[in-house]
C-alpha positions in Angstrom: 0.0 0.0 0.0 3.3 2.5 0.8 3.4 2.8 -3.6 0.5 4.8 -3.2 1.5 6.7 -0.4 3.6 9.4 -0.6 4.6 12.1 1.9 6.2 15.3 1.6 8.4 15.8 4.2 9.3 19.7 3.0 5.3 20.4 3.2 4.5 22.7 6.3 1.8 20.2 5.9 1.7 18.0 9.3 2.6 14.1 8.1 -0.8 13.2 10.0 -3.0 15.6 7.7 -0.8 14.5 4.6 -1.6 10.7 5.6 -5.6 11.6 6.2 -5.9 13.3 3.0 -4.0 11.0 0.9 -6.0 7.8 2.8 -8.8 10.1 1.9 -8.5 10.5 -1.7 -7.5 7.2 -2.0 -10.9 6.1 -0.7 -12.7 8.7 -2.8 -11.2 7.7 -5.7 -12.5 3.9 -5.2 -8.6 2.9 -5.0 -9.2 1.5 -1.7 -13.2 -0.1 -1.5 -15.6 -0.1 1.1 -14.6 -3.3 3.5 -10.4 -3.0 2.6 -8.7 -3.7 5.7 -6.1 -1.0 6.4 -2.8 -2.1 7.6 -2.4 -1.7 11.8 -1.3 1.7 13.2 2.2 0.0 14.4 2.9 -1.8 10.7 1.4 1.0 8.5 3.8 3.2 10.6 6.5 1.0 9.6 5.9 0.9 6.5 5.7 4.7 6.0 8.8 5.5 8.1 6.8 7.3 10.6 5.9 7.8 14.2 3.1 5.3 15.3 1.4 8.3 17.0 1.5 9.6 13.8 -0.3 7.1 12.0 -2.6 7.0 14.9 -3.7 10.2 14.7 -4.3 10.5 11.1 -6.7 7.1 11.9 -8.6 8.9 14.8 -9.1 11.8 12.3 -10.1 9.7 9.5 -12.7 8.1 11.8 -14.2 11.0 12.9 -14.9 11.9 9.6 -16.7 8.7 8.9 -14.0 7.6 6.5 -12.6 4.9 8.4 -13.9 2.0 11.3 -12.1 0.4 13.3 -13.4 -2.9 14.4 -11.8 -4.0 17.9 -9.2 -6.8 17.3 -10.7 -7.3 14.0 -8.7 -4.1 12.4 -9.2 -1.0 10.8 -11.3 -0.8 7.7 -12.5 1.6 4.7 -16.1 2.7 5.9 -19.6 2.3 3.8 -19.1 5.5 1.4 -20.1 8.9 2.0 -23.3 8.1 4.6 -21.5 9.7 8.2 -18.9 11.5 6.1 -21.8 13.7 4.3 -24.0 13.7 7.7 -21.4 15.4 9.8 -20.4 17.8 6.7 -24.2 19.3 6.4 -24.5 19.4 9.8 -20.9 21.6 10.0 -22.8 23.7 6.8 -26.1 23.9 9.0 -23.6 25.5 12.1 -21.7 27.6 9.4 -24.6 28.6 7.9 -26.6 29.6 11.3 -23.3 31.7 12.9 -23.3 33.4 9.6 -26.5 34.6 9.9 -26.8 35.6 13.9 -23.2 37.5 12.5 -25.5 40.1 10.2 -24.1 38.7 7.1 -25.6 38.6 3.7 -26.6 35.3 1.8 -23.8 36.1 -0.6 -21.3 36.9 1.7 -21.8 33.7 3.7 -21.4 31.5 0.7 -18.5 33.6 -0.9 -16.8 32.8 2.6 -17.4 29.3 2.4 -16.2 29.2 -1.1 -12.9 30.8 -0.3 -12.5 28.5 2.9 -13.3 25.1 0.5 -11.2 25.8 -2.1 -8.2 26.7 0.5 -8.6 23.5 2.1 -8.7 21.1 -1.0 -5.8 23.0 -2.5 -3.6 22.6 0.2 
């Protein structure tokens, strides 16, 4: 799995948010299918050259976005697509949306801002 993996260790990009967005596309893409098993935290960090907390952390994240579940003993593995991913991301558009309005701030403005902040985050 490391062929598809690669880090940049100049990036002022942390190597836990390189890992999540790269196990991220991957997953996107279809690369790695609902049900794949991921490699364990210790091994994957082997593998990669890093820091098991490292890899740990870029797991935890992963989950929380509904990306990833870990099953006990059993492992770590590639989540049903989108369903918890896409909840928690309208629900975070619902709470943008709502502090944009108590903050006096036109439709417009409110979705220019969350244009700008989207396209900063899938560029980096």
């Amino acid at each position: 799995m490391t062929e598809k993996i690669v880090l940049d260790p100049d990036s002022g990009v942390a190597p836990s948010e390189q890992l999540r967005d790269r196990l991220s596309e991957l997953v996107r893409s279809g690369a790695l299918p609902v049900g794949h098993r991921l490699p364990t935290v210790r091994g994957f960090a082997e593998e990669l050259g890093l820091a098991a907390n490292t890899v740990a952390k870029a797991y935890r994240a992963l989950e929380t976005d509904g990306v990833i579940e870990t099953r006990g003993r059993n492992g770590t593995f590639v989540a049903a697509a989108g369903g918890a991913a896409e909840q928690r991301a309208a629900a975070a558009a619902q709470q943008y949306a709502e502090a944009a309005r108590r903050l006096g701030l036109s439709q417009e403005r409110a979705l220019s801002l969350a244009r700008d902040a989207v396209r900063a985050a899938y560029e980096r």
